[in-house]
VOGU-3710 file (C-alpha; in Angstrom, 3 decimals, decimal comma):
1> xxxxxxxxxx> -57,691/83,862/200,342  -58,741/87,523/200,550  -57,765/89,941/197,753  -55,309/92,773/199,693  -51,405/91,655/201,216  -49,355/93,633/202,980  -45,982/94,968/201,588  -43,050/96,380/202,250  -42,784/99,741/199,880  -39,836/102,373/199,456
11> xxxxxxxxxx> -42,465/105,228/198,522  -40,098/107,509/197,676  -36,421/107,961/196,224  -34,611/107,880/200,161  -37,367/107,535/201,958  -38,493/105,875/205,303  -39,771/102,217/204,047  -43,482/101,515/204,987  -45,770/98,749/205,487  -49,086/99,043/203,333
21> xxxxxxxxxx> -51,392/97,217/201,456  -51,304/95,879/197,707  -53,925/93,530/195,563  -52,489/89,871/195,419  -51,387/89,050/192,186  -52,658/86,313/190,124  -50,503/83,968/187,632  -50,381/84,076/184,098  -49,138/81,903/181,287  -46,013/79,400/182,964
31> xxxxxxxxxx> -46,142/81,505/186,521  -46,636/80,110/189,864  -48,112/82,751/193,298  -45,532/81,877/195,909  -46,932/82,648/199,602  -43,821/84,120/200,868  -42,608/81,874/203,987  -38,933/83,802/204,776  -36,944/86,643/202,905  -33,368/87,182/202,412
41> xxxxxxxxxx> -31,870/90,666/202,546  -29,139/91,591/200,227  -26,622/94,847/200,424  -28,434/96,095/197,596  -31,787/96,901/199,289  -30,550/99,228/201,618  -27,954/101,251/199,325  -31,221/101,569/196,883  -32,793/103,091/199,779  -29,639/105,142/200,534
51> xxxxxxxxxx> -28,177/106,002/197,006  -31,225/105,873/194,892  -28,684/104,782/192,484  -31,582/103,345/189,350  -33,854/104,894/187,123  -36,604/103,743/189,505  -40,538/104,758/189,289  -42,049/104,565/193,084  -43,065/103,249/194,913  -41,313/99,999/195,003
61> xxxxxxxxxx> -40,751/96,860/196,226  -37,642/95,399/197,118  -36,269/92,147/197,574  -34,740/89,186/195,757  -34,323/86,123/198,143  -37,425/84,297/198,592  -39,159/81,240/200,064  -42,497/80,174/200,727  -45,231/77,778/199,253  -46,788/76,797/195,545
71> xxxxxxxxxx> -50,529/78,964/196,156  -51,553/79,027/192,866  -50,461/77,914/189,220  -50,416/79,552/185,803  -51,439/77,946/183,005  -49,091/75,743/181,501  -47,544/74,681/184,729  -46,437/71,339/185,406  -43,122/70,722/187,023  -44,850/72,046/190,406
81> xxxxxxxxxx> -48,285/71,359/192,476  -50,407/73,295/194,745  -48,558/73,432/198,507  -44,809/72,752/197,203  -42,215/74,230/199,497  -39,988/76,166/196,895  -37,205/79,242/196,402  -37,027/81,648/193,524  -34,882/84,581/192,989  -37,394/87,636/192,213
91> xxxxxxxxxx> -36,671/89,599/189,296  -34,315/92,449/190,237  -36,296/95,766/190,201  -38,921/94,470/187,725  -42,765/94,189/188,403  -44,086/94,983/192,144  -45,862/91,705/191,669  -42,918/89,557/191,718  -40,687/91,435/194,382  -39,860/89,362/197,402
101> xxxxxxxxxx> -40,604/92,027/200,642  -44,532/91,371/200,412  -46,729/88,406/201,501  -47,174/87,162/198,111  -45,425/87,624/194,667  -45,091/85,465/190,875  -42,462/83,931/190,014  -41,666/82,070/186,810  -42,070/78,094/187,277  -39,110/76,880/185,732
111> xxxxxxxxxx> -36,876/79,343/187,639  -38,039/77,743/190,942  -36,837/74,976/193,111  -38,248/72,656/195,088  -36,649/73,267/198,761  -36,063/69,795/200,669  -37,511/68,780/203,820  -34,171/68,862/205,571  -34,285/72,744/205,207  -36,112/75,186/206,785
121> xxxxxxxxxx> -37,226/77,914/204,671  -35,452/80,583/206,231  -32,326/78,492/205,532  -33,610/78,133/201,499  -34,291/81,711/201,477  -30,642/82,382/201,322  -29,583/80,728/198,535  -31,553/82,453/195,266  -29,288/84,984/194,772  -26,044/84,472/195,876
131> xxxxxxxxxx> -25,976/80,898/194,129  -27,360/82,736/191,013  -24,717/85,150/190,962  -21,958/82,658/191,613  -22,871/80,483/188,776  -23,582/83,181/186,180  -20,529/84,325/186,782  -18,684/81,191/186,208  -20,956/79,411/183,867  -22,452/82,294/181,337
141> xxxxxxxxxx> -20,830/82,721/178,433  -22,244/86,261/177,896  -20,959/88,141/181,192  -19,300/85,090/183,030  -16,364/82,791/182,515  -17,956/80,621/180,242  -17,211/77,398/182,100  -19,175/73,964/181,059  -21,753/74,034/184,313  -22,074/70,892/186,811
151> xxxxxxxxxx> -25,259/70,707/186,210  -25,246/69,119/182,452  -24,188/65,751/181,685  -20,497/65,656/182,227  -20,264/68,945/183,623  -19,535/67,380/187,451  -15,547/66,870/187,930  -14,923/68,264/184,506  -11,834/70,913/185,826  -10,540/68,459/188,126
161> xxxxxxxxxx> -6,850/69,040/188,660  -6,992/72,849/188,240  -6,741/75,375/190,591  -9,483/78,142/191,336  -9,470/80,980/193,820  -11,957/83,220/195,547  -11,488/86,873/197,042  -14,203/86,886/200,057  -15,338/83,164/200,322  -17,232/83,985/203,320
171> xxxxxxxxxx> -19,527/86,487/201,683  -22,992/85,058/200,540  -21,528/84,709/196,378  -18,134/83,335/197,911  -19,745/80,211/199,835  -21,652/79,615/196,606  -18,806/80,018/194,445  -16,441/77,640/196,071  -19,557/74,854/196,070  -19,766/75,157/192,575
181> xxxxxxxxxx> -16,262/75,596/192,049  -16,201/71,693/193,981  -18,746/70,655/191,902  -16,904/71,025/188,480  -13,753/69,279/189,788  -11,543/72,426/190,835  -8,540/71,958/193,211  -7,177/73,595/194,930  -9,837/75,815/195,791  -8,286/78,858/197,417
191> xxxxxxxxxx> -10,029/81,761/199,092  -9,234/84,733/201,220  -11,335/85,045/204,316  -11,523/85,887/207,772  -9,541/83,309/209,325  -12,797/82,601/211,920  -14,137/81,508/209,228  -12,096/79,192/207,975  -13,511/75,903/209,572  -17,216/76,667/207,877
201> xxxxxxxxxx> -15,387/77,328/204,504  -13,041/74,096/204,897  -16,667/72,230/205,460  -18,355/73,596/202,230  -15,267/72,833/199,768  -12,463/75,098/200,589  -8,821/73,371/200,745  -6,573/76,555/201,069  -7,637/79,855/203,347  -5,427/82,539/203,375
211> xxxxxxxxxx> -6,064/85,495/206,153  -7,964/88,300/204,242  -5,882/91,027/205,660  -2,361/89,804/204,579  -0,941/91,781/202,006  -0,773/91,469/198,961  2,883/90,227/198,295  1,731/87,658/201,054  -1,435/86,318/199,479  0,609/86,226/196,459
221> xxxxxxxxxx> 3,139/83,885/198,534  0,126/81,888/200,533  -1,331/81,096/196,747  1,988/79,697/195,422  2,646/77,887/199,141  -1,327/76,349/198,037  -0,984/75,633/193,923  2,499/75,970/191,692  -0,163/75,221/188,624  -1,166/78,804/187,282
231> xxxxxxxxxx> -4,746/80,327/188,474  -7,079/80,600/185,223  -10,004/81,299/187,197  -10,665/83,949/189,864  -14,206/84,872/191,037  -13,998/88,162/193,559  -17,107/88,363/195,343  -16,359/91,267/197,162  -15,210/93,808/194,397  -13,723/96,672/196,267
241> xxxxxxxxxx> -10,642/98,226/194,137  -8,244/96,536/196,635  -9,328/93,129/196,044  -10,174/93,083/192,491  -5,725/94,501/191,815  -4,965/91,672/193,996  -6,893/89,179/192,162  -5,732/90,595/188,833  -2,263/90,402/189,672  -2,794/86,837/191,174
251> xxxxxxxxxx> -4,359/85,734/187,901  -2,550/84,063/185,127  -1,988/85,056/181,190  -4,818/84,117/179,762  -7,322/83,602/182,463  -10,481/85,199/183,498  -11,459/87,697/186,921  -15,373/87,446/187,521  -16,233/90,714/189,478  -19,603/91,283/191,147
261> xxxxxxxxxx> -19,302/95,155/191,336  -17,838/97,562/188,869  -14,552/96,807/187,104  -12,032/99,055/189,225  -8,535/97,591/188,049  -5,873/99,958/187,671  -5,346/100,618/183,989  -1,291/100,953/183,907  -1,155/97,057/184,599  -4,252/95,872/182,466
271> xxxxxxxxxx> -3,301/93,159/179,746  -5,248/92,016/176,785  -4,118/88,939/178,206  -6,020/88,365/181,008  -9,910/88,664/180,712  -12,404/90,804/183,219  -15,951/90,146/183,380  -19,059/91,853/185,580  -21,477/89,509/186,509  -25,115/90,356/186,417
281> xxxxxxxxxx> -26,798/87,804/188,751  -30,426/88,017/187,232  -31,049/84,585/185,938  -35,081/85,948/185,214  -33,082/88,582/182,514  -33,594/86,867/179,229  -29,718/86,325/178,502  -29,482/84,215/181,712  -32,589/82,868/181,469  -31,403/79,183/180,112
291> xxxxxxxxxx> -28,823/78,919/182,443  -31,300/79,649/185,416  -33,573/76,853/184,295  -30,517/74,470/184,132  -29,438/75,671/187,527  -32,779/75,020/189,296  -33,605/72,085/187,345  -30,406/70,116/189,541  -30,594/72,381/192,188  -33,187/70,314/194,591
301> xxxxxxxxxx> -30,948/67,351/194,387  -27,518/69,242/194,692  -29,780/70,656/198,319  -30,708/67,123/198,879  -27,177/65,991/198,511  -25,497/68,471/200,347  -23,532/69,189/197,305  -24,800/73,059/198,150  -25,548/74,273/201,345  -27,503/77,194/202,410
311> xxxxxxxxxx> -26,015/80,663/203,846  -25,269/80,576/207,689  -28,466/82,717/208,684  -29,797/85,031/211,623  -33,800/84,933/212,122  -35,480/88,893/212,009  -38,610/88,890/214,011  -41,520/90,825/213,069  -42,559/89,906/209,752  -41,967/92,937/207,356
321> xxxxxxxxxx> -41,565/95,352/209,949  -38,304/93,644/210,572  -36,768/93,730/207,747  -36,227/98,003/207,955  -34,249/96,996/211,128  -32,309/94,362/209,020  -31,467/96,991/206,561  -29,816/98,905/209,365  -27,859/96,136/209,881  -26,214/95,229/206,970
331> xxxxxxxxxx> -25,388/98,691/206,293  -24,142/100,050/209,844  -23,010/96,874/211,586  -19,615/96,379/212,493  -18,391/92,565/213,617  -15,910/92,645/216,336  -13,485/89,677/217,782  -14,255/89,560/221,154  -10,814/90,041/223,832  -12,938/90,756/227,125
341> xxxxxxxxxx> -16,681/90,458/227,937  -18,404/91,532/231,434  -20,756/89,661/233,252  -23,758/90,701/234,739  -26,455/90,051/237,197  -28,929/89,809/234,822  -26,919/86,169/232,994  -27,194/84,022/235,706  -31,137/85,283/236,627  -31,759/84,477/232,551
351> xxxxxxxxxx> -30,107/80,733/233,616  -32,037/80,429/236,783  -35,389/81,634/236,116  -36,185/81,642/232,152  -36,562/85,260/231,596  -36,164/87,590/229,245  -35,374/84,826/226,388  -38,091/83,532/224,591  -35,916/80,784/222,032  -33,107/78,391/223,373
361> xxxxxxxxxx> -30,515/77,508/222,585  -29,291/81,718/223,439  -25,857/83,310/224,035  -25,981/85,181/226,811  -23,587/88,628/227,521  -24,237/92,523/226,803  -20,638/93,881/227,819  -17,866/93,257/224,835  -14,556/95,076/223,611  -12,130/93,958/221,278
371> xxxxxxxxxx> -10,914/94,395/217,805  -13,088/95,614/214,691  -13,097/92,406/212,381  -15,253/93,918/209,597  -17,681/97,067/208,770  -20,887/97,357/206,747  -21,172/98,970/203,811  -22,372/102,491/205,186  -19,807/102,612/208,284  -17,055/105,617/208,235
381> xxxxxxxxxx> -16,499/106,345/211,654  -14,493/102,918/212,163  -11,592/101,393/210,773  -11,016/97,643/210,548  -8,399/96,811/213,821  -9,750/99,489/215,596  -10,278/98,783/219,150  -14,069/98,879/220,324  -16,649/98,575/223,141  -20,375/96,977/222,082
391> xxxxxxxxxx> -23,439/96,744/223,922  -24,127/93,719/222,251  -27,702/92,715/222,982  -29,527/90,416/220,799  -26,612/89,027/219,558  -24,644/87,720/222,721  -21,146/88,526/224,255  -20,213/85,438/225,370  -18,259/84,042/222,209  -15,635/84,896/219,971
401> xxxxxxxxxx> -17,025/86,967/217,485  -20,149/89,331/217,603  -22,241/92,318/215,679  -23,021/95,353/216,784  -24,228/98,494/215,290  -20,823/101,243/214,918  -23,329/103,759/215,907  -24,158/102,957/219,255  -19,909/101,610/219,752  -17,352/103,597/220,338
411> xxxxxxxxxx> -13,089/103,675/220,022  -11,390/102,560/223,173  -8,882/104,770/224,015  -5,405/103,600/224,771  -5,564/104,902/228,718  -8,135/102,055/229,107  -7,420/98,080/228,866  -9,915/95,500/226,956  -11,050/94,195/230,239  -11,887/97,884/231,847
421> xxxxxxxxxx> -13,325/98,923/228,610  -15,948/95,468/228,747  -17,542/97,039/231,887  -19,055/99,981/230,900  -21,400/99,435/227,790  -24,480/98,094/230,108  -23,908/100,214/233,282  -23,639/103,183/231,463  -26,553/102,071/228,816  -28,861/101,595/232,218
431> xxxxxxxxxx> -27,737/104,771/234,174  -27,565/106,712/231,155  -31,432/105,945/229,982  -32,917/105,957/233,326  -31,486/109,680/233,870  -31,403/111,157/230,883  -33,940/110,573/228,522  -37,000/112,926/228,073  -38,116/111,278/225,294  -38,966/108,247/226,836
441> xxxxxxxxxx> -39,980/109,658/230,249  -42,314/106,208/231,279  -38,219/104,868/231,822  -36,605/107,693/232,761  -35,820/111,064/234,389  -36,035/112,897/231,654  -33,278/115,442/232,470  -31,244/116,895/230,121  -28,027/114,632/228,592  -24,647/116,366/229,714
451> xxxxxxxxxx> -23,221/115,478/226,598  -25,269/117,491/224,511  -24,641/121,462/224,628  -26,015/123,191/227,584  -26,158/119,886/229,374  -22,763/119,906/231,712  -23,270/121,655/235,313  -26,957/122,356/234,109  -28,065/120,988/237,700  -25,334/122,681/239,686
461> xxxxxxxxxx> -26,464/122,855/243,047  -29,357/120,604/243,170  -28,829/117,513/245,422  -28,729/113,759/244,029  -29,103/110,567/245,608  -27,189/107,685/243,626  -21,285/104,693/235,759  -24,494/107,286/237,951  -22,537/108,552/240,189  -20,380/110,332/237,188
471> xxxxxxxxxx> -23,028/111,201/235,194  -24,445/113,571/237,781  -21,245/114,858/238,076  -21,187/115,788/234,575  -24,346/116,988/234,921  -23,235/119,090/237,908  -25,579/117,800/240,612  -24,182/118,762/244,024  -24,384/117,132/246,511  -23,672/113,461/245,079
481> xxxxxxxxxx> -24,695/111,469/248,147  -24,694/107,381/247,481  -25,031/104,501/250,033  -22,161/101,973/250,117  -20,293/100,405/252,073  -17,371/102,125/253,315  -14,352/100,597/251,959  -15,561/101,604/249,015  -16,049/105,635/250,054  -12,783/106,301/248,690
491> xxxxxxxxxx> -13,098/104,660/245,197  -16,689/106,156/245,224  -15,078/110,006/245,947  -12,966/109,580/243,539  -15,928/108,878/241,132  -17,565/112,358/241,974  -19,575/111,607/245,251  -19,132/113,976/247,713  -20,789/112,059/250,229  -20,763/108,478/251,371
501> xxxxxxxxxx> -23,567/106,815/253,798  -22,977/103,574/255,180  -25,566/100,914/253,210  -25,408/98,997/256,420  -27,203/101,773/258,195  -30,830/101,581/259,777  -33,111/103,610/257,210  -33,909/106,263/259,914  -30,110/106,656/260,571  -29,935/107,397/256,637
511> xxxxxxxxxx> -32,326/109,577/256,636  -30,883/111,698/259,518  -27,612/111,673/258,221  -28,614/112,708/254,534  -30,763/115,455/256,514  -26,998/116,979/257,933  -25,644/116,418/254,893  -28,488/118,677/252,624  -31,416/120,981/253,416  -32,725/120,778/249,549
521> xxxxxxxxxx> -35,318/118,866/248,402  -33,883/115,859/246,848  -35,188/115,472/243,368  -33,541/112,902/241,914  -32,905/109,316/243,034  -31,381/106,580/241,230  -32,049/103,080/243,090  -28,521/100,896/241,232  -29,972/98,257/243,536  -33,820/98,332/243,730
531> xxxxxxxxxx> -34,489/95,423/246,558  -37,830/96,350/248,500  -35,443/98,009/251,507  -33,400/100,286/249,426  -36,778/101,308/246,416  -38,925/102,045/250,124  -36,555/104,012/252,032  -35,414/106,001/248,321  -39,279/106,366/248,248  -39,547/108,329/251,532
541> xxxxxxxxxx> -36,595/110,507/250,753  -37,652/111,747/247,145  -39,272/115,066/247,380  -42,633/116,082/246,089  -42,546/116,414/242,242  -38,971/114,330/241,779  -38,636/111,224/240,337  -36,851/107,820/241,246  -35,326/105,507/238,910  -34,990/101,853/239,498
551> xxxxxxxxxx> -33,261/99,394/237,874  -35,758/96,238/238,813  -39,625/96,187/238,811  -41,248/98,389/241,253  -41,944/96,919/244,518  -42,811/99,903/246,890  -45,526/100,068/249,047  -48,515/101,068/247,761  -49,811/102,675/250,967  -47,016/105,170/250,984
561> xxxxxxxxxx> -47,377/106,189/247,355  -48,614/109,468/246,178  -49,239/111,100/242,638  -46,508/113,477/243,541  -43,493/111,290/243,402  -42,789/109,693/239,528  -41,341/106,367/239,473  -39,700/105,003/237,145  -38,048/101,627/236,062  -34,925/101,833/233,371
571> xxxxxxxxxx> -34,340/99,862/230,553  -30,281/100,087/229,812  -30,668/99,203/226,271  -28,943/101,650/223,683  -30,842/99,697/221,158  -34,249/99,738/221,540  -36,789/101,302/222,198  -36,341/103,462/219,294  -35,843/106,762/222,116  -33,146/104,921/223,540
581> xxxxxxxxxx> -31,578/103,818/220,361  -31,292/107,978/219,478  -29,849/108,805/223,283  -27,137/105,902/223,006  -26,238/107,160/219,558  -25,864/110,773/220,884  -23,692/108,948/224,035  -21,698/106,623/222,095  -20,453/109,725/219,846  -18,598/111,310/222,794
591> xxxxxxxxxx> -17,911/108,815/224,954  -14,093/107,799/223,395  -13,385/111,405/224,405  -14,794/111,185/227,958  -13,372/108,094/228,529  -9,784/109,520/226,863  -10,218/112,850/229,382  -10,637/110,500/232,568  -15,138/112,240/232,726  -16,031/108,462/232,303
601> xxxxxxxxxx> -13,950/105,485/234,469  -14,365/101,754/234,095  -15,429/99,390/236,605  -12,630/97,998/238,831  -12,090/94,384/237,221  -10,997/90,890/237,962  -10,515/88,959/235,053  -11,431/85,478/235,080  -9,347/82,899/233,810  -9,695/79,593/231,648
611> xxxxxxxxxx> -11,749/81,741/228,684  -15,331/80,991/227,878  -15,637/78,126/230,487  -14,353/80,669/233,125  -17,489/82,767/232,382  -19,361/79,197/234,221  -17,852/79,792/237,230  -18,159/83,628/237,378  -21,637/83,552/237,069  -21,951/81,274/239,998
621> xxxxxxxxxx> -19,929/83,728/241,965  -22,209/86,603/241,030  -25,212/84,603/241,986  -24,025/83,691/245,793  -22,615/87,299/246,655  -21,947/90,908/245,822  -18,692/91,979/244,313  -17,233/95,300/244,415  -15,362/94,638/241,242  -16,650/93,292/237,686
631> xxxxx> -15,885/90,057/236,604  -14,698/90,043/233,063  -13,961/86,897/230,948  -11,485/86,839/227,807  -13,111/84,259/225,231
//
């Protein structure tokens, strides 16, 4: 084992995390080195970033979660051996040496757990903290409820018969809390949720879910439909003013409110009679510290039993690197229930010929709208119900439910449908890069955005060859001459094209009748269909010095080629690479108000019927023809 590791530091207070180097720490008395397998991120590690909100000395290392294998043992250590697979929960802001975003880091033995071979360790990763902070909570007696834990002899079953309830059961605490909650005998176990989630939380203990955006007076009604035994016990894992004053006023004389975030109960209606407490989910701190050893004493058989079960979990690539991107994430991603979702070309070529994927099973679909189900932590521009459009990516648009960042989505207006809305987040991604991004010129154009200031009409005059077609007329090309054929011309005038040449046409009759149409050079051609025939004969009429932008790997001749013509492929992602990422950010800020003004139309549409399993037969139809309107599925 060399001596150096990488890490993942915060150098400074708000500042750009970075990958460097570090020694590798060695174990002292009762410590174990943990090779770090998988990482969990937490909401806290990117508002540290953000808010700088401790009396921190940087740089630092963040992370809590962590899971890897036994690579050394302290002295004194005998409840482990070399090689064990285990989880520990890092000490919150304490020694570098024992933070969890590095390749290596101490832990203290008897705060560890041996993780199962029926779990991966990404899976066991998730559990440290949230399971830490749940069961302080309930079963501390400094900072907690004070409950008699599952864990000890005659703990298991011990509250049977009496209700318990949790605000936010789907969060990471919530899962854990209703496991535990099982575990000591509670029912009914109540929680407020998202009611998508309701079949997950039904499988890990829950009897009663009650739709987290009901109002109060109704998940005051739901709760007495569920138990007519008064709640004593109320853990609120998500904390926000709102939900603690709805568990308070839920919760019975004499009973106890666990809140994982500062105490923010209106004082007119606080009682002595009813108890608040702020948990501090540190079992390494020393008042926790028994409690922690009971906890992961039981906790490989509770794993083993499927008594508690890991977090649902999403797999970062790229080591530490990834984990920056993660941040963004959990602190600018907004979940939206899916009403429409486009198809695409490029779904049934990933089904036919294995590309672009690289781990199966996948979910396919970029194009989404629908309803805003719930916002990170650092999202203002959205409110939950809104009505959005998501260029989905990694994450897939053929399901239900799906994240996106709110930065690169945008508010449908009300002058456009679900299913109109679901065609435009690709098409205009992939039109929008491959004309209008000078940073990342080896993919595009490079002209200048008409969104940003200076940038409508700025090519007024200047000729352009074929979502495109209206972004040159933003950008005030003139004329807009595309190839298509000609029912279409209409639609396609009405777009902004000013001139319409029949696709069917030999490529010498195009040329001659783009020659009557304009003398000037054309500079800019964009290829929307990029088959050898159409990349060619855009080839020949690109003047010297212009550039043409394809949309599928460059297949023109290479005897006709010259250094004087730039050619360049697009890649209609508005979320990576990182140039893109900045241009669909800039896009996605103005496009509700070009869409709202009528600057930006949808696709025409045909919606396909029979949900999700329509989507099946779509895809075949895209496959054996070309439609001039986009088929859009409602999952």
């Amino acid at each position: 084992m060399t001596s150096q590791q990488k890490v993942l530091s915060l150098p400074a207070a708000k500042a750009p995390f970075k990958v460097s180097t570090a020694p590798i720490p060695t174990p002292g008395q009762g410590k174990v080195l943990i090779k770090i397998h998988a990482v969990a991120l937490n909401p806290a590690d990117w508002k540290i970033q953000a808010f700088d909100p401790f009396p921190i000395q940087y740089p630092v290392i963040l992370g809590v979660d962590l899971a890897g294998t036994v690579e050394e043992l302290g002295e004194g250590v005998t409840n482990l051996k070399l090689g064990d697979r285990i989880i520990a929960e890092a000490i919150f802001l304490g020694s570098e040496s024992s933070s969890a975003f590095q390749q290596y880091a101490l832990a203290t033995a008897k705060l560890t757990a041996k993780i199962p071979n029926s779990l991966s360790f990404e899976a066991a990763a998730s559990i440290p903290l949230g399971l830490a902070t749940a069961a302080v909570g309930l079963y501390s007696r400094i900072g907690g409820a004070g409950l008699f834990p599952p864990w000890e002899e005659g703990g298991r079953g011990l509250y049977r018969g009496k209700p318990f309830m949790v605000f936010g059961g789907a969060s990471s605490v919530g899962q854990f809390a209703i496991q535990l909650a099982k575990l000591s005998g509670f029912g009914p176990i109540i929680t407020t949720a998202s009611t998508h989630n309701t079949e997950w939380l039904l499988g890990i203990g829950a009897t009663y879910v009650i739709d987290r955006k009901h109002s109060p007076e109704a998940i005051h009604a739901e709760v007495a439909k569920a138990t007519s035994e008064p709640v004593e016990i109320i853990y609120d894992a998500i904390s926000e003013s709102e939900t603690q004053n709805n568990a308070y006023d839920v919760l019975a004389l004499g009973g106890c409110l666990v809140v994982d975030g500062r105490p923010a109960i209106d004082e007119a209606k606080q009682t002595g009679d009813k108890t608040i407490v702020h948990v501090f989910g540190d079992i390494n701190v020393p008042r926790n510290h028994v409690l922690g050893v009971g906890l992961m004493s039981k906790l490989t058989t509770f794993l083993e039993e499927g008594t508690i079960k890991p977090n649902r979990i999403e797999v970062l690539p790229n080591g530490l690197e990834g984990i920056i991107g993660g941040l963004e994430k959990l602190s600018k991603g907004i979940l939206i229930k899916i009403h429409a979702a486009a198809l695409n070309p490029v779904d049934w070529k990933i089904q036919v010929y294995g590309i672009l994927v690289d781990k199966y099973p996948a979910i396919l679909g970029n194009d989404i709208a629908g309803t805003i189900e719930e916002l990170g932590d650092h999202v203002s521009d959205f409110r939950k119900g809104d009505r959005g459009i998501i260029n989905v990516n990694e994450h897939g648009g053929f399901q239900h439910y799906a994240l996106g960042f709110a930065d690169t989505s945008a508010i449908i207006p009300d002058n456009i449908s679900m299913e109109e809305a679901a065609t435009i987040p690709l098409a205009l991604a992939t039109a929008a890069t491959g004309l209008f991004n000078p940073k990342f010129r080896s993919a595009s154009a490079g002209l200048y955005p008409p969104w940003e200031d200076g940038g409508r009409g700025r090519y007024k005059g200047k000729p352009f060859l074929v979502f495109v077609i209206q972004l040159a007329y933003l950008a005030g090309f003139y004329p807009i001459i595309a190839t298509a054929s000609p029912h279409n011309a209409d639609y396609l005038l009405d777009l902004g094209a000013t001139n319409i040449v029949d696709r069917s046409l030999s490529a010498s009759a195009t040329r001659a009748q783009i020659a009557r149409i304009t003398s000037n050079p054309i500079a800019t051609i964009y290829d929307a269909v990029s088959i050898p025939g159409t990349q060619n004969l855009a080839y020949d009429m690109l003047a010297g010095g212009g550039c043409l932008v394809l949309v599928q790997a460059d297949v023109i001749d290479g005897k006709k080629k010259t250094s004087g013509k730039r050619v360049v492929v697009a890649f209609g992602s508005t979320h990576e690479p990182e140039a893109n990422r900045a241009l669909g950010v800039d896009l996605y800020s103005t496009l509700t108000k070009l869409l709202r003004d009528g600057e930006i139309l949808p696709n025409r549409v045909e919606v396909l019927p029979n949900g999700l399993f329509g989507i099946i037969d779509g895809l075949k139809r895209l496959r054996n023809g070309v439609s001039n309107v986009k088929l859009v599925a409602r999952p």
